[in-house]
N, C-alpha and C positions, 0 to 999 in steps of 0.2 A: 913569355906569355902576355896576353894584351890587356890582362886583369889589373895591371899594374895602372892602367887607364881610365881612371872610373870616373864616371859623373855623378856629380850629387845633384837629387832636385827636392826641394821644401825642406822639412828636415833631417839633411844630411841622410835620405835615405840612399845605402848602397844596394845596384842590384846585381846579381850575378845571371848566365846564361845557361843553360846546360841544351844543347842542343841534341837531338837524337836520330843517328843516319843510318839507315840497313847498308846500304853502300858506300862507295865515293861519290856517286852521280851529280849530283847537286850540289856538292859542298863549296865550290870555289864560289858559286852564286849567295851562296848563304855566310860564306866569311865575308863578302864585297858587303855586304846587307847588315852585318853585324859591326864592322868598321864603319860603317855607315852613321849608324845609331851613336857608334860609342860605348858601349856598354862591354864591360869585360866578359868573356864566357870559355866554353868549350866544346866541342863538338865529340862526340863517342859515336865514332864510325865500324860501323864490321866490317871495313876493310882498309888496309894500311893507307894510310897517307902521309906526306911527309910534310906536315907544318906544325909546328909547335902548340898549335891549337886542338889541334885533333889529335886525341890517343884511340887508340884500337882495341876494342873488344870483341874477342870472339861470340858472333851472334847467339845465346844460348833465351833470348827473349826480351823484350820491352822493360818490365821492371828488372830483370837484374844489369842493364845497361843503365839504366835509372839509379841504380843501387852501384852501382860502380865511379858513375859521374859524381855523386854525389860528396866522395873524396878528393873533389879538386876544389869544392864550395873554399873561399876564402873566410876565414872566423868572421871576420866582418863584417860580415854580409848579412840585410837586414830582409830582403826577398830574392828567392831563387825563385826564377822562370823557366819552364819547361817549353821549349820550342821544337818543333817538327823540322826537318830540313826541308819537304817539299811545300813548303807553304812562305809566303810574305807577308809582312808584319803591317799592319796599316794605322797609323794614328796610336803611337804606345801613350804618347802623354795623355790619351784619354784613362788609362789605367793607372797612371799616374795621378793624376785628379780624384780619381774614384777612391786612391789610399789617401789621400791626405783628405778626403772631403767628408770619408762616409769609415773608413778605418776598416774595411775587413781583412780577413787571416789570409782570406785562398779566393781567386778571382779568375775565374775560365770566361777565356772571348767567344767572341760570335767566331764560326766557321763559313766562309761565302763561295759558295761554290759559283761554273758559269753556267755548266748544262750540265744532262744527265741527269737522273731518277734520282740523286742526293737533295734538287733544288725541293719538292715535294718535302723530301725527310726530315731535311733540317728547317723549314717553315714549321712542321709541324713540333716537333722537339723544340724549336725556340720559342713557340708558344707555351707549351709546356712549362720548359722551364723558366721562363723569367716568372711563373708563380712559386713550381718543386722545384729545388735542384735535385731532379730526375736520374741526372747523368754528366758530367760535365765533358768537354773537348782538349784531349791532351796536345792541340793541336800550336794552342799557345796558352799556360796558364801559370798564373804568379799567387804563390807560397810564403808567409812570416817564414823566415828559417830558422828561426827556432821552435817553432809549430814541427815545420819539416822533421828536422833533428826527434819531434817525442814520436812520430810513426816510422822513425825511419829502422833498419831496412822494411825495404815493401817486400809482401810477401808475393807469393807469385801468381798472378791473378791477371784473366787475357784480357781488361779493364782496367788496367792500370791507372786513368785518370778517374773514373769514379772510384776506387778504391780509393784511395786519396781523399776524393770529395766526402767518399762516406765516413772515412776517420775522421777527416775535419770535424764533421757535423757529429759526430761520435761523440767527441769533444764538446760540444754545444758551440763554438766557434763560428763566428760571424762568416758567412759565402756570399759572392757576388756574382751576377751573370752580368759583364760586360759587352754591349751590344756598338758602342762608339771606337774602341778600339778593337779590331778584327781581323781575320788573316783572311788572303785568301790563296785554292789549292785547286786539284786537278780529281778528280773521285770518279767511282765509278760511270760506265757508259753503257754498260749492254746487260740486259736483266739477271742472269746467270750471274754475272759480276757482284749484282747488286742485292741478291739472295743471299751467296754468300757474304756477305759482309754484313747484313742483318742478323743473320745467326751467328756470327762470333759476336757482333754486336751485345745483342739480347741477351746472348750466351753471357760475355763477358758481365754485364752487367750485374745479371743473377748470381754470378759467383763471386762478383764484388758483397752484394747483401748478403751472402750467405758470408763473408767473412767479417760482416763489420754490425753496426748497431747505428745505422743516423741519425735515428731519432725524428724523422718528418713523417713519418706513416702513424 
């Protein structure tokens, strides 16, 4: 496994990957992108592939794929990232910066979409939050991991990255909205698309607060 490859940058901090794929689709493009970087990780795919990188878990939902990955975390590891598979990674050393400059626990990026009824959403949600951390983007975000480790297992909630957010802040624990390191992805196109994903959205959201305490309201 390619963990055994790590980079240090400022103080010896190590990071680990956990990346998270419904499919095989996109994975060969996301291992290229992750030897890229350098960075050790993993990928948990819901369907078999055959690289030393990717283990296979039967799809049963977002956090317990989360909660399964989380057993390959090397002890050493000083931040786990949570990365999407269809999404690219742009400028990480600005999140890198943001930990050695500013020290927070849990750091979610900006999300950039190119078209499509998301551009509106997420303008208006980044406004939002770079005041609340409203909601954050599991799209690409980095975790202390031993912060990690006191919520870990996540419970089952269709908001997996603000539940997270909202433990953090549970905690009283330092958040950041990274806006210079950012990914970017492919989102909805046609309205019906884009209703639906509002309501799991919002959905999920609300069932993230109804399981946790953040402390910002």
């Amino acid at each position: 496994m390619c963990g055994h490859a790590k980079l240090f940058f400022g103080d010896s901090m190590r990071f680990f990957f956990i990346v998270l794929a419904r499919d095989s689709h996109l994975i060969r493009k996301k291992i290229d992108e992750l030897d890229d970087l350098g960075f050790p990780y993993i990928i948990v795919s819901g369907e078999p592939v055959n690289n030393p990188n990717v283990v296979y878990r039967e799809p049963k939902g977002k956090f317990d794929a989360i909660n399964f990955g989380l057993t390959f975390i090397p002890k050493d590891t000083d931040f786990v990232v949570f990365n999407d598979v269809d999404t690219e990674i742009h400028n990480f050393k600005a999140a890198i910066d943001l930990i050695q400059n500013d020290d927070p626990s849990l750091i979610f990026m900006k999300v950039q979409v190119q078209d499509g009824p998301q551009l509106a959403f997420y303008s208006l949600l980044d406004t939002l939050r770079k005041k609340i951390p409203i909601a954050a983007s599991g799209e690409l975000l980095v975790i202390k991991h031993a912060l990690l480790k006191s919520i870990s297992p996540l419970q089952r909630c269709k908001a997996e990255d603000s539940y997270i957010l909202f433990k953090v802040l549970e905690k009283k624990e330092k958040t950041s909205f990274c806006e210079k390191c950012y990914v970017t992805t492919k989102r909805t196109m046609r309205a019906e698309e884009e209703e639906q994903y509002k309501r799991r959205t919002v959905g999920g959201i609300y069932q993230a607060l109804s399981m946790t305490n953040p402390l910002f309201l």
